[in-house]
C-alpha positions in Angstrom: 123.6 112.1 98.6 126.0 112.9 96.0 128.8 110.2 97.3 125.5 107.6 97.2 124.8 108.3 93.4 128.6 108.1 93.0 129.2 104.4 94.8 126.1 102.6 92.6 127.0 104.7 89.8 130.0 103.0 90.0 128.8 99.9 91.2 126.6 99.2 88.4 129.0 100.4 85.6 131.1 97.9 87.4 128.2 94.9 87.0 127.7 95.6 83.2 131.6 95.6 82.6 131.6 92.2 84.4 128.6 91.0 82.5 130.0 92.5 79.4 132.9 90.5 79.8 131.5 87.1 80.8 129.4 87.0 77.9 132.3 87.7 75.5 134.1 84.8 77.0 131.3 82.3 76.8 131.0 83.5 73.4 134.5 83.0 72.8 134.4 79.7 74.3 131.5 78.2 72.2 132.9 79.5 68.9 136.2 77.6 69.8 134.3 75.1 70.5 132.8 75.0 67.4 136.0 75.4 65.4 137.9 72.5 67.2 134.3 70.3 65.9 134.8 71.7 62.5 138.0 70.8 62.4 138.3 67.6 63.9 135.0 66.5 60.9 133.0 69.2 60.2 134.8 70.1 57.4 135.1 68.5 54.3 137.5 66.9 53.4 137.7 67.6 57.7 141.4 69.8 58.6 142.6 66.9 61.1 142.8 64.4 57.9 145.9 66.8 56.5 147.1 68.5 59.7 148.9 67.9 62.7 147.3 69.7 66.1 148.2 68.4 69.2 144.6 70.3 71.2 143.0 68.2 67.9 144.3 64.9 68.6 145.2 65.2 64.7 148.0 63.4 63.2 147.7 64.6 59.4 151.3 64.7 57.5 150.0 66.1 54.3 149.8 69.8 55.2 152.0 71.6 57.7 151.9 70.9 61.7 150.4 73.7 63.1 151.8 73.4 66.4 154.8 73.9 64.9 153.3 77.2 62.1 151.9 78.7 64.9 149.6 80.4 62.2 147.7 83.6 63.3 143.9 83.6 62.8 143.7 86.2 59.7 146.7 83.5 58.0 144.5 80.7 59.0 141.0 82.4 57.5 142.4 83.2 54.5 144.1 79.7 53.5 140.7 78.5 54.0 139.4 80.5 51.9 141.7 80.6 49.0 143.8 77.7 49.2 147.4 77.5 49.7 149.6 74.8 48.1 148.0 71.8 48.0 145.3 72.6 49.7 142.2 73.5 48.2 139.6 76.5 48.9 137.0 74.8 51.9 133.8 77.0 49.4 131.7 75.3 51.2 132.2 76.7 54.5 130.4 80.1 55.8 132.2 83.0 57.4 131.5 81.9 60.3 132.5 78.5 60.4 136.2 79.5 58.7 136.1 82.0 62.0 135.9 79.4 64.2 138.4 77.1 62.6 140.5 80.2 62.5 140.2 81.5 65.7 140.4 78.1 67.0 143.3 76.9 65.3 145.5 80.3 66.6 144.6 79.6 70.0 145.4 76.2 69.9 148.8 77.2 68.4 149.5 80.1 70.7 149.2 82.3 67.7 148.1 85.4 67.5 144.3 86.4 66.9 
């Protein structure tokens, strides 16, 4: 009886690790998607106008190529939201939305979260 309990106990902490994980990555996947939207023209003025990213299809040569940056997402968040050289603060976008782009951006790049 004991080795029963122990083989669903396990089985079912098994299912909701599984589960656990699956729904992270379709989370993960819709708030990419969301961030490669935002910044092909979501954004305004939209990222891909100044910015080269090859997953983008964005040709910009204002701001740097971030293929080449590699930024990571926390460098990424926080240019959005302050402004770095001659590029302005995006005020108008929401946490969430300069997550996306973020996170988006870093994993396009192969940088790190």
């Amino acid at each position: 009886m004991k080795q029963i309990f122990k083989t669903t106990f396990a089985g079912l902490m098994l299912a909701a690790a599984f589960t656990s994980m699956h729904a992270a990555n379709a989370g993960d996947a819709a708030t990419l998607e969301k961030g490669m939207q935002l910044f092909k023209s979501g954004a305004v003025p939209a990222c891909a106008v100044c910015h080269t990213l090859q997953s983008a299809g964005a040709e910009g040569a204002i701001g740097p190529d971030l293929d080449e940056m590699k930024p990571d997402q926390q460098r990424v968040a926080k240019a959005i939201k302050t402004g770095i050289g001659q590029m302005p603060a995006f005020t108008t976008l929401s946490d969430d939305d300069i997550t996306a782009i973020a996170r988006y951006v870093a994993h396009a790049t192969g940088g790190s979260k």
